[in-house]
Each structure stands twice: as C-alpha cells, then as structure tokens.
C-alpha positions in Angstrom: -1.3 5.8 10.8 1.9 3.8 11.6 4.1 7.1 13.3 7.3 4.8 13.2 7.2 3.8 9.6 8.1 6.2 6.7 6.7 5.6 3.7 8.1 6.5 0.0 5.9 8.1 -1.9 5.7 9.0 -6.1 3.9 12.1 -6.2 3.5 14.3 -9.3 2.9 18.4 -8.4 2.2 21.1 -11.5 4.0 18.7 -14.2 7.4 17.1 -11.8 7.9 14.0 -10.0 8.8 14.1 -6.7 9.3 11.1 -4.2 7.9 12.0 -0.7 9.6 10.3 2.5 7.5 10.6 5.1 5.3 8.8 8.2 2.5 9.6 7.1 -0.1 7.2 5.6 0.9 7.4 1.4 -2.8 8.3 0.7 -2.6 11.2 2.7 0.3 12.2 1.1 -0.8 11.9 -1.8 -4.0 13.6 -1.4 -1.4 16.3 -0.3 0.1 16.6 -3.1 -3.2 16.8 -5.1 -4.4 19.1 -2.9 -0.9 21.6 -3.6 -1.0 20.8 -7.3 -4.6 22.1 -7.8 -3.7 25.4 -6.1 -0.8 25.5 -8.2 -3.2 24.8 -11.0 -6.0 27.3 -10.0 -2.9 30.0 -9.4 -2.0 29.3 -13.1 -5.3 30.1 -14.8 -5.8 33.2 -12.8 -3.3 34.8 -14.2 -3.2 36.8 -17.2 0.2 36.2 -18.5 2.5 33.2 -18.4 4.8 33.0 -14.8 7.5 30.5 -13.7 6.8 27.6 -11.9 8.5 29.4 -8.6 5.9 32.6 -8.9 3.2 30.2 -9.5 4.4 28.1 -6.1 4.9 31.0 -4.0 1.4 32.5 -4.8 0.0 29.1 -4.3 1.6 28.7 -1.3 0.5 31.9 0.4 -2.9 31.1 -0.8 -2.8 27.9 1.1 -1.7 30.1 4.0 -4.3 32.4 4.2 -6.9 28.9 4.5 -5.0 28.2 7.4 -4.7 31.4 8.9 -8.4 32.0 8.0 -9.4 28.7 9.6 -7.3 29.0 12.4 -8.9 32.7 13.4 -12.4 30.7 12.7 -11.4 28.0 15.2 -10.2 30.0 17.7 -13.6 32.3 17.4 -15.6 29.1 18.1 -13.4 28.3 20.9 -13.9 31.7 22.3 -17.8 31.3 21.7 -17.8 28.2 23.9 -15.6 29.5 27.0 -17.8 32.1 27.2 -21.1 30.0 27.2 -19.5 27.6 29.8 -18.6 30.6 32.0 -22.3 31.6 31.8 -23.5 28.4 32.8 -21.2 28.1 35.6 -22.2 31.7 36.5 -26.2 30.9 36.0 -25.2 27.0 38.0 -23.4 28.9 41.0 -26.5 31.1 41.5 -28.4 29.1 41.5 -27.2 26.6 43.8 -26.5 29.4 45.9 -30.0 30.8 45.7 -31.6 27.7 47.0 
C-alpha cells in the first residue's frame, strides 16, 4: 500500500454513488464499501417495516461497532492469556535456574 498516494475511488453503498479519496489501496476500499453495504443490506431485511436510509445506516453502523468492540475485548483476552503464560514461564525459568 503506497501511504503517499491517494486514490479516487467509485464505490456504490445501499443504492448511491459515492467517490472515495483515500490512501488506501482501491481494492480495499472497495471491499470496504461492500463490506458497509451488506450490513446496510442485512439491517434492511431484518426489519419489519420500511426505514430511511439514515435509520438503516445508523443501525448498521452500530452493528459494525459492536464487531469491533467484540473483537477488540477478544484480542485483548488473548493478549491477557499470553502475559500470563509468559510470566509463568519466567516464574517456573527463574526457579529453576535458581534451584540448580
């Protein structure tokens, strides 16, 4: 990924055209945008009745934020998990060098 170039990108999310400016690689960006039209999309056939676009965004959007948040906690579990294993083998290596 070129960090100094900024690349225009056509992307279409839940039905409208936007062009994306950004430095990211344009595939990415566009797998972004499919990515935030298909929550859109899912958002929309959950619901029972018909809602505007900005309902439909918003609830997408704080769906999309609860992954996150829900990865984030995961990742920071795992990172707990293996601080605590390293301090037990620095523990179980420090006795036993000291043992011997």
């Amino acid at each position: 990924m070129d960090d100094e170039h900024e690349n225009l990108v056509r992307v279409a999310i839940f039905g409208q055209e936007y062009t994306v400016k950004a430095k990211a690689d344009s595939k990415y960006i566009a797998d972004v945008a499919q990515y935030v039209d298909e929550q859109m999309r899912d958002v929309e056939e959950s619901l029972s009745s018909t809602q505007s676009g900005m309902r439909i965004a918003i609830l997408a959007a704080m769906s999309i934020t609860d992954d996150l948040f829900a990865t984030r906690r995961e990742k920071n579990g795992v990172i707990e998990q293996v601080e605590d294993k390293a301090a037990s083998l620095i523990e179980f290596i420090d006795e036993t060098v000291i043992s011997t």
